[in-house]
N, C-alpha and C positions, 0 to 999 in steps of 0.2 A: 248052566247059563249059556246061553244062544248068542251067537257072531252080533244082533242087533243089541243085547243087551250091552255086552260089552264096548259097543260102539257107542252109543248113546251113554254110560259111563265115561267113556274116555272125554265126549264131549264136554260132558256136564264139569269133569274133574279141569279140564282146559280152559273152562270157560270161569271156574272160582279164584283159579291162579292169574290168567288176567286182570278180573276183578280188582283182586290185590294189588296190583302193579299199576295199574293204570287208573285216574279218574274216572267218576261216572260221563263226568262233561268231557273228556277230552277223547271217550269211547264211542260216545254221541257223535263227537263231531268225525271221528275216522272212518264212522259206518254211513257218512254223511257224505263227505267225500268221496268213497269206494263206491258207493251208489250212485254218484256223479258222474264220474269215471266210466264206471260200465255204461251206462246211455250214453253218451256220446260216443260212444263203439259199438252200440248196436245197428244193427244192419236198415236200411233205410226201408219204406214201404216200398211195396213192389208196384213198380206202375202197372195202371190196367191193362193187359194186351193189345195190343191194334190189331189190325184187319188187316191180313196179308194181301196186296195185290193179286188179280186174276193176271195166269198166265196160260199161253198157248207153248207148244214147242213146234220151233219151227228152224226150216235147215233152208239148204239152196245146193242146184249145181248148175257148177258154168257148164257151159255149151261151147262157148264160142268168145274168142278174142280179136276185136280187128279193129282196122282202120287207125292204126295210131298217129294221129294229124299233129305232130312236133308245133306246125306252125300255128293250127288254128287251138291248140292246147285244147284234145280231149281225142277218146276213146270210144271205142263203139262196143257196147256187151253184149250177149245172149245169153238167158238164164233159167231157170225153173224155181221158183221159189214154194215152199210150203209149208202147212201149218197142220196141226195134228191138237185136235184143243176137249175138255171134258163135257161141253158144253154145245147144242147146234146154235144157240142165239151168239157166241164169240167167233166172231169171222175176222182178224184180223188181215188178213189178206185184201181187204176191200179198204180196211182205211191205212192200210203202209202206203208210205209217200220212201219215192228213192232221192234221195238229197244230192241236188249241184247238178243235172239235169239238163241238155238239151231240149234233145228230143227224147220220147215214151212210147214206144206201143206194147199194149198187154193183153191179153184175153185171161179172162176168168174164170175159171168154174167151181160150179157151185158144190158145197159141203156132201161128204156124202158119209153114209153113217156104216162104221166100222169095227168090228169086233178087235178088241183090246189084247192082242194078245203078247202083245211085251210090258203089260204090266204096266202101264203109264199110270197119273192121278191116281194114287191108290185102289191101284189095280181094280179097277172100276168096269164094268163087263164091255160096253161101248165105248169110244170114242168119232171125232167127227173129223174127217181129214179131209183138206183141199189143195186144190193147186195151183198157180199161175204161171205164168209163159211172159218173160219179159226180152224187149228188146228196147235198148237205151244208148246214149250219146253220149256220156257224161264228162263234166269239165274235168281239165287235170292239168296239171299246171305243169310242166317237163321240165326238169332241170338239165341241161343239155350244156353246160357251165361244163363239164368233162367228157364231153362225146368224142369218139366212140365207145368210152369206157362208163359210161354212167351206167348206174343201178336204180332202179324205181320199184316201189310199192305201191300197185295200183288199188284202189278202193272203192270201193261200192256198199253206199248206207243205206240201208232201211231203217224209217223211221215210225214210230206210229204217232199219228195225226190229231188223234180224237182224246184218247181219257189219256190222262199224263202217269206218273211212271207209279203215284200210288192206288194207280185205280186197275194199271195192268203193264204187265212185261214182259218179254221174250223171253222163254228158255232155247237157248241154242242147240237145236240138233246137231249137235258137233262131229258123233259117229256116222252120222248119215251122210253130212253135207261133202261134197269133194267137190272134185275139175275133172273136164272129158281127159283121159289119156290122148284122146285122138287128135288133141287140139293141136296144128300147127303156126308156131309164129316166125314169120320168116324174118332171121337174123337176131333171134331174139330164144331165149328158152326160160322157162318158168322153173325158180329155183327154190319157191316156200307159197305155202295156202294157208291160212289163217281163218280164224271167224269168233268173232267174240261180241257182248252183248255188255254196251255200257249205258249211261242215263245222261242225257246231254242236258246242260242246265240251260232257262232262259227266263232273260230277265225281265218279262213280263208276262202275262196274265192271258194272251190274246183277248182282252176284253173279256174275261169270266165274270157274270156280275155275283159269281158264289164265291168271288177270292178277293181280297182285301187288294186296291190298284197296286200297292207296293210290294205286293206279293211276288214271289217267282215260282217258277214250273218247274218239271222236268218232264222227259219226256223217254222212254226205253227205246235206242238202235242196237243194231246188231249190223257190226262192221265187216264185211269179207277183205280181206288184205290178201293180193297176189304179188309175188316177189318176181321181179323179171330182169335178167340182165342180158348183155348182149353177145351172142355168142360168135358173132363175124366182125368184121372191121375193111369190109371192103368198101365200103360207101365209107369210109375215113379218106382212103387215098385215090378214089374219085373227086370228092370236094376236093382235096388239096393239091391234087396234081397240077393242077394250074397254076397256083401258088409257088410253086416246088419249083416247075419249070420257067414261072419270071425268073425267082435266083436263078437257079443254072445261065438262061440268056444273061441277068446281069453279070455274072462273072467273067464274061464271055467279054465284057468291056475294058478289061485290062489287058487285054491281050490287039488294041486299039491303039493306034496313034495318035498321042495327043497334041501330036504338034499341027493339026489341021485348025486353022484358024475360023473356019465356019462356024456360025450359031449351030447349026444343023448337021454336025459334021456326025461321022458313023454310031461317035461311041456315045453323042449325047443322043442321037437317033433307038439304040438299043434301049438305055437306062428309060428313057420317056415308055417305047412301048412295051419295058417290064411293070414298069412304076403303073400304068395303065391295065396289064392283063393284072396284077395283081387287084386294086380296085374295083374292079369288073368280078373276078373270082369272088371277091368278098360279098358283092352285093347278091352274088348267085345263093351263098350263105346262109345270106340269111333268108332267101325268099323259103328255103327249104328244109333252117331250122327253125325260124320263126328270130324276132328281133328278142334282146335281153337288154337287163339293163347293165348287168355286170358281163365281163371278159372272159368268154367258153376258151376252150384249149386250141379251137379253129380262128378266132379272133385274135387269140394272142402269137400264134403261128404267122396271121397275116399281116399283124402291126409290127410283128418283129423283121418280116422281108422286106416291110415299106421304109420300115428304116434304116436296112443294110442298104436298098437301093440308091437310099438319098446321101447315105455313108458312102457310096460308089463316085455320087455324082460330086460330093466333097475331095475326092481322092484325085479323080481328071480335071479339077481345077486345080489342086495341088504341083498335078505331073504337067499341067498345062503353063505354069509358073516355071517350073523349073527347066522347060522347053526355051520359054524366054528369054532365061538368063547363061542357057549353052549349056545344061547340065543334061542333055539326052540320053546319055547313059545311066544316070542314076534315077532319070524319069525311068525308063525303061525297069530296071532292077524295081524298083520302088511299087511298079504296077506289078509286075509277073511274078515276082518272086519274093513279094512280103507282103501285098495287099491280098492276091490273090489267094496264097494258103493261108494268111489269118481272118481271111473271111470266111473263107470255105470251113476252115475246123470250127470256128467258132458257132458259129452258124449250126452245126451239125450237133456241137456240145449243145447250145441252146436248146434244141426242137429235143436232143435227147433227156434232157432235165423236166421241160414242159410235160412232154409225154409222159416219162416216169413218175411227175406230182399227179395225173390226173388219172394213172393207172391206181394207185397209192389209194387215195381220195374216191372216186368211183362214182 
């Protein structure tokens, strides 16, 4: 007797012992249920496959970084950009659009047909590669809220224009793509290069009359992201030296007689033309970082000297009172020797916390 005989015995004999024990009807209904049980845990149909999107690969290298305009908020690029596709009728290079945009000049040229020898598309004997040559303006927005210490990531997107992200997509040439080494940026050094390829959504149709109005798109970029932070700080204490040097003259006003009864006398003579170069340095500020709506670390430097000076001009009306009433010496002591060093340390604590939150922060 053979392993299948006795196995089919054993069932047969398993299956007369049940018999006995259990109902026909209540056999019926377990094999009824067990079978119920299995389908709704079997595995779902497989949906049909879709169509994979056509893609090209495609890289960039900068060239060149300049003109960083804080005030008019934007950047000037030079680039190369290219495409390497299985296909001569996929030219994506002619419909990328570069997003947020000034100005654009580009030249073109055309596809040119090249043997495969890295194995691209399924290693495929041809492929078709081109190039463009780009020079752009592009908007950016400066966050200058912590200058001299800010860090930015500057960006530049290529977008494609025509079929949306199911019809085609960028592969990033991410081995290929880099930054001139030779690039210099004065006061400034480049500290990360990135490049990556995401699918920007949008919520309409551009007028497609093949896609239902409430439809939305997408559309495949490929982001280059350049990390830059600042590697001088001497244009810090050019803006602010002016500033710097109102305080110093206003301090210079407790060392003033306040017992001169003139409107115009020396010490209100000094305060006015700090209170003055101070306001004048500020508006120099901003013509050269451009206006914000919030408090840069130079804004708050300036509002904080406008208001020791007018703390100054509160103190020689104070010593001017006490001049009054015959207390000259304690006018005196009160100016030189407790207004003067608690404005001066303080002052210095201040600008050193300022500074330290906007080094912190970056």
């Amino acid at each position: 007797m053979n392993i299948w005989t006795k196995l089919i015995s054993a069932i047969q004999l398993f299956s007369q012992r049940i018999c006995r024990i259990v109902s026909p009807g209540l056999l019926t209904s377990l094999i009824i249920i067990a079978s119920a049980v299995f389908l709704s845990y079997a595995p779902p149909a497989l949906a049909e496959p879709t169509e994979s999107p056509k893609t090209c690969l495609v890289g960039v290298y900068i060239g060149s970084l300049h003109d960083f305009n804080l005030a008019e908020k934007s950047f000037d690029v030079d680039f190369w950009v290219w495409s390497v596709c299985p296909s001569e009728d996929m030219q994506p290079l002619k419909s990328m659009s570069i997003v947020n945009t000034k100005e654009v000049t580009a030249s073109y040229d055309a596809a040119l047909k090249k043997k495969n020898l890295y194995g691209l598309f399924s290693s495929q004997e041809y492929v078709y590669w081109s190039t463009h040559k780009v020079s752009a303006t592009i908007d950016y927005n400066w966050n200058i809220y912590n200058y001299p210490f800010d860090r930015h990531v500057l960006e530049i997107s290529l977008e494609e224009s025509v079929e949306d992200a199911t019809q085609f997509v960028y592969t990033v040439d991410e081995s290929r793509s880099s930054i001139s080494n030779n690039m210099y940026l004065e006061g400034w050094r480049i500290t990360d290069f990135k490049i990556k390829q995401t699918k920007i959504p949008y919520e309409t149709t551009f007028g497609d009359p093949e896609l239902p109005k409430d439809a939305g798109s997408e559309y495949s970029r490929m982001t280059i992201a350049i990390s830059i932070s600042r590697d001088k700080i001497i244009s810090f204490f050019k803006l602010t030296a002016g500033v710097y040097a109102a305080f110093a003259i206003a301090l210079l006003s407790f060392f003033y007689d306040s017992g001169q009864t003139s409107l115009m006398s020396a010490r209100s003579s000094i305060l006015v033309g700090s209170l003055f170069a101070a306001l004048v340095n500020m508006r120099v500020i901003d013509a050269v970082l451009g206006r914000t709506e919030g408090l840069s670390l130079v804004d708050k430097i300036h509002i904080t000297t406008i208001a020791y000076i007018f703390a100054a001009a509160v103190v020689g009306v104070c010593s001017r009172l006490l001049y009054e009433v015959g207390r000259e010496k304690l006018a005196l002591r009160f100016d030189r020797h407790i207004c003067f060093s608690v404005f001066a340390i303080s002052f210095a604590v201040i600008n050193v916390i300022l500074i330290m939150d906007a080094v912190k922060v970056g």
